[in-house]
C-alpha positions in Angstrom: 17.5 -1.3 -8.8 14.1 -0.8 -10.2 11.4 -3.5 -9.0 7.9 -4.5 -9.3 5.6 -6.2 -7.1 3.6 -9.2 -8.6 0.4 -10.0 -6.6 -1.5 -13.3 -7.0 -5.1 -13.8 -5.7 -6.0 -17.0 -4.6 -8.9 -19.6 -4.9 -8.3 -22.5 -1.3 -9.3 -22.4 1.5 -6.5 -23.3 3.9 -2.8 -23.5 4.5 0.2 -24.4 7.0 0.6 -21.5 9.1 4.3 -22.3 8.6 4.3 -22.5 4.9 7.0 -20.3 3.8 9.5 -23.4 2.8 6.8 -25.3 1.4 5.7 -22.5 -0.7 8.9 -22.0 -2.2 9.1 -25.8 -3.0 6.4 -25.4 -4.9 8.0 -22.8 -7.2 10.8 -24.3 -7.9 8.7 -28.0 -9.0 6.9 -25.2 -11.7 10.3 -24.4 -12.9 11.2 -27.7 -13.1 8.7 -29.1 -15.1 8.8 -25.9 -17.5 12.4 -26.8 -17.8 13.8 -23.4 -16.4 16.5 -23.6 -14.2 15.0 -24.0 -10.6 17.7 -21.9 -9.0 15.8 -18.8 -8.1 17.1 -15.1 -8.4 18.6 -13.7 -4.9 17.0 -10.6 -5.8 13.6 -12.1 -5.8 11.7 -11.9 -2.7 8.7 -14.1 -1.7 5.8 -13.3 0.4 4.0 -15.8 2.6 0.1 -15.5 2.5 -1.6 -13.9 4.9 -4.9 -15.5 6.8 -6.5 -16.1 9.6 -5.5 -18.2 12.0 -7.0 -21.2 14.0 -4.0 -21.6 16.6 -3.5 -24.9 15.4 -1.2 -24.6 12.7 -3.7 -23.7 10.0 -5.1 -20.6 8.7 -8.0 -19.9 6.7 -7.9 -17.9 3.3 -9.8 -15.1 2.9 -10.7 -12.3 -0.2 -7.7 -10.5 1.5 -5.5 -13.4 1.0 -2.7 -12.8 -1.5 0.6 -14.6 -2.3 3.3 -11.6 -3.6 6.5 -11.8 -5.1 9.1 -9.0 -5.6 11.8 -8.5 -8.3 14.0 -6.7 -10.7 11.6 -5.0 -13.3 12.8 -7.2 -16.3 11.9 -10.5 -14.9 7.9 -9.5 -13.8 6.3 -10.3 -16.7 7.8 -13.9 -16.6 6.9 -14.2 -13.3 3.2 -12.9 -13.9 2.4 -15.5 -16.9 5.0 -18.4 -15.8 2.3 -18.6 -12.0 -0.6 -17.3 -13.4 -3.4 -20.0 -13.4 -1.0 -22.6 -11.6 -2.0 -24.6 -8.8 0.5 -25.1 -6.1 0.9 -28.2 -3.6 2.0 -26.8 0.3 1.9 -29.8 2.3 -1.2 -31.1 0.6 -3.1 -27.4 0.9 -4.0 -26.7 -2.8 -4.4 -23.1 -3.8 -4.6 -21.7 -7.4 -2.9 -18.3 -8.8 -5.6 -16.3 -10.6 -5.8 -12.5 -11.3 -2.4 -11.6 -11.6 -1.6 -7.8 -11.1 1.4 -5.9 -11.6 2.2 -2.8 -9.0 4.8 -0.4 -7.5 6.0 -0.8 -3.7 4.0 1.7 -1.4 6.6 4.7 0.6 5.3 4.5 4.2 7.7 6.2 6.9 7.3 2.8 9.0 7.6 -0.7 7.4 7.2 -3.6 9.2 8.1 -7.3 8.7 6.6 -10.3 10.1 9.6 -12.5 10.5 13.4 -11.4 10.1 16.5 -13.9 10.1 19.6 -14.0 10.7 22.1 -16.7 12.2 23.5 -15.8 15.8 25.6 -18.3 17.7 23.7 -17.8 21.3 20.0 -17.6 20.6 19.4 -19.1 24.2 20.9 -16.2 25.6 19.7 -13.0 27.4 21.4 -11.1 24.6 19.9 -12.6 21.8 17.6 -9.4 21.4 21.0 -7.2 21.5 23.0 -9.1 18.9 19.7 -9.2 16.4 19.4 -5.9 16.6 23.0 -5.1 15.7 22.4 -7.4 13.0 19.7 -5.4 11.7 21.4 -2.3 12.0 24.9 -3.4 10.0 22.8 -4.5 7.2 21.1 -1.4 7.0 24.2 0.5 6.9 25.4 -2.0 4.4 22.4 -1.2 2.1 23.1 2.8 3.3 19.5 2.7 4.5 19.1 4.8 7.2 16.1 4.2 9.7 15.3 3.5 13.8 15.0 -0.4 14.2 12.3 -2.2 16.9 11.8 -5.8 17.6 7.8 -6.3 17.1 5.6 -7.7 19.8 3.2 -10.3 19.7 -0.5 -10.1 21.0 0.5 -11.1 24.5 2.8 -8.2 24.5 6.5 -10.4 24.4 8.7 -10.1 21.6 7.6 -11.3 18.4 10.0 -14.6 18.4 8.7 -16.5 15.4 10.1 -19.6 13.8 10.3 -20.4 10.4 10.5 -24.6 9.6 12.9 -26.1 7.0 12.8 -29.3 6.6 13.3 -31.0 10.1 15.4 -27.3 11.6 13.7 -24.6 13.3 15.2 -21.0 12.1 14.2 -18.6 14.6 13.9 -15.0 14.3 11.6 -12.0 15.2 9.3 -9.6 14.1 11.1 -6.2 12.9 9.2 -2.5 12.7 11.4 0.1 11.4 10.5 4.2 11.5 12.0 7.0 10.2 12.4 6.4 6.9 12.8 8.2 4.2 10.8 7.8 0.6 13.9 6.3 -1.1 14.9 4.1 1.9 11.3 2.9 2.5 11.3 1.8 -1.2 15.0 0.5 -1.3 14.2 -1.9 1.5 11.0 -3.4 0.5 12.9 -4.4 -2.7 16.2 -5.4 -1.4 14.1 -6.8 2.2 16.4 -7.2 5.4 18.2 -10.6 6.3 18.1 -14.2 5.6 15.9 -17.1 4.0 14.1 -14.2 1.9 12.7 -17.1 -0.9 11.0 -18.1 2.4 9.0 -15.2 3.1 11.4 -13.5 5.5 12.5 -10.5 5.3 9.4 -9.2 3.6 8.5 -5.7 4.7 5.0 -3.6 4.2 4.0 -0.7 5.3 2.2 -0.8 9.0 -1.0 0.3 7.9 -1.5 -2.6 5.7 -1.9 -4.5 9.0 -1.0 -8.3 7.7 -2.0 -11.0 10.1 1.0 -12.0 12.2 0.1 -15.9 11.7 
């Protein structure tokens, strides 16, 4: 599958640190008042926005600040004029889409995601770690990418366990790096991304040295 990345940048100034549900809320009331169905592709992937971070529960936008979306070739020009200009409502944070731009995913031999998901019975376990990592690995065999995957840490130096809000559930998951790969791989998976809840922002993987901020 061919893809394109669309990348949005944004006039705010703040937003939920957990905004990845919210975001996606926001899309669909656009397609809803447009009158397009509001049932989004499964092969689109949505970004959450990267900023900085007061530690409590807010981040501040910055020039660097971009929302992104990823998918098939065919439907990025609809995406580019359908957001461009429109202001969206996260939790009563406004932020605007200007400057649309249209652009090819990056090959980097490491790619890194900021949260991953996918649903284990015994997260309150020892083994959680173990079981998502054999998740990870199965669904890149599935996707007959081939690559060596890490859990992420966190500043502090623990796992990266993150959690992503949906409505009144918590849907844990953690941080993913994964090496080795291979140009066609490293492109494969940042259009197809890795788990769960990918309309959420998860799932969404970019190459290390673009250093996003883990909010």
């Amino acid at each position: 599958m061919n893809f394109l990345e669309v990348q949005f940048s944004l006039r705010g100034q703040t937003l939920p640190a957990d905004h990845g549900y919210a975001l996606y809320s926001a899309i669909k009331k656009i397609l809803q008042e447009q009158k397009i169905s509001s049932d989004l592709s499964p092969q689109l992937l949505l970004s959450s926005v990267p900023g900085i971070p007061n530690r409590e529960g807010i981040i501040y936008l910055n020039k660097s600040s971009r929302f992104r979306l990823r998918c098939p070739a065919e439907q990025a020009e609809q995406w580019y004029r359908l957001l461009q200009n429109q202001v969206l409502d996260i939790r009563g944070h406004l932020i605007r889409l200007i400057q649309p731009r249209l652009t090819l995913a990056e090959h980097s031999e490491v790619l890194k995601a900021r949260l991953v998901v996918f649903h284990l019975q015994n997260w309150n376990t020892q083994q959680a770690p173990s079981y998502f990592l054999q998740s990870c690995q199965k669904a890149l065999e599935i996707h007959q990418i081939q690559g060596k995957v890490f859990i992420d840490s966190n500043s502090d130096g623990n796992l990266a366990l993150r959690a992503l809000k949906i409505r009144e559930k918590n849907v844990l998951g953690y941080g993913v790096v994964i090496e080795g790969l291979k140009e066609d791989d490293s492109i494969k998976l940042q259009g197809l991304g890795l788990g769960g809840r990918k309309h959420f922002g998860c799932g969404w993987f970019y190459p290390a040295k673009e250093g996003i901020n883990d909010i």
